[in-house]
ZAMARGU-4260 file (C-alpha; in steps of 0.2 Angstrom, whole numbers, plus 5000, padded with zeros to 4 digits):
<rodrens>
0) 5000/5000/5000 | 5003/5018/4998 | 5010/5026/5015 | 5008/5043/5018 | 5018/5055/5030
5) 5012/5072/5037 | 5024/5078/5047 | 5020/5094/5056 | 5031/5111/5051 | 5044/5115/5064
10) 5039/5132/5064 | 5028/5140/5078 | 5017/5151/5064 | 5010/5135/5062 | 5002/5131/5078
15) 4985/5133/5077 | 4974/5136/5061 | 4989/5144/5051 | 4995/5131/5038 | 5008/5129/5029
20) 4998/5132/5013 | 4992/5149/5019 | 5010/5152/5023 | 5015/5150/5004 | 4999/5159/4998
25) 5000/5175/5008 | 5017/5176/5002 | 5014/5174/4983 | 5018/5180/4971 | 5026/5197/4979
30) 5039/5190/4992 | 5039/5173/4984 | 5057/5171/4989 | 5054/5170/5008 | 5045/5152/5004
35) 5059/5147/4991 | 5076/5138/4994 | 5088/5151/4994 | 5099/5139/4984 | 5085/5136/4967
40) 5087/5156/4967 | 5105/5158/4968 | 5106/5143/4955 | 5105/5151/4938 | 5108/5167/4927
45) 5089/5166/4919 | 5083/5174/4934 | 5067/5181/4925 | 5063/5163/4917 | 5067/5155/4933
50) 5055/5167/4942 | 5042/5162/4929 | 5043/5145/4929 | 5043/5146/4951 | 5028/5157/4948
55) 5018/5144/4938 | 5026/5128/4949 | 5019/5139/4966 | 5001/5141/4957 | 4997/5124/4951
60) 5005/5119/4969 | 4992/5132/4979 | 4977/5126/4964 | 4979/5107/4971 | 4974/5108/4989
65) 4960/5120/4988 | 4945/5116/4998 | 4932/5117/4985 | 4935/5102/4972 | 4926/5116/4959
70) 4942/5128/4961 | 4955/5115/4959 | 4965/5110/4944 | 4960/5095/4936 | 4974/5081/4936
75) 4973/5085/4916 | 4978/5104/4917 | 4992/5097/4932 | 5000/5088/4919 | 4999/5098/4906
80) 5007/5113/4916 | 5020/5100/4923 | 5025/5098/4907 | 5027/5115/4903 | 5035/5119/4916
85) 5048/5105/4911 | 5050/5109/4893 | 5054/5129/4898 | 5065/5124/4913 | 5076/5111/4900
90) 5086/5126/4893 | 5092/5132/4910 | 5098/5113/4914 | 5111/5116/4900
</rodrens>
């Protein structure tokens, strides 16, 4: 069988109702870089595609676990963006 983890965040802003979910959405997109690894945005010159590509990676992310099932994507769009995502990040590999 599948197992699943939820560890609990370390952090004390998320005691309580505050999730780490809300966390990333409060901060998004204007100070994005407070909820990336310093390290993916040190990483590359293509700072403007990098940003882009974080841009539409944190969407899809914060689409998925919404609460109404109407206002997610559907696994079809998550792919298709995925794949996006992966054909536009392939020259910044190089």
């Amino acid at each position: 069988g599948v197992e699943r983890c939820r560890p609990k965040p370390t952090d004390e802003r998320f005691n309580g109702e505050f999730t780490l979910r809300q966390w990333v959405a409060e901060a998004f997109p204007l100070a994005i870089s407070d909820v990336i690894d310093d390290h993916l945005l040190k990483q590359n010159n293509s700072e403007t595609i990098l940003n882009e590509l974080l841009v539409m990676i944190m969407e899809t992310g914060l689409s998925c676990p919404r609460k109404a099932p109407t206002e997610r994507m559907d696994m079809k769009e998550v792919v298709a963006r995925l794949k996006t995502i992966r054909r536009k990040a392939s020259p910044l590999e190089e």
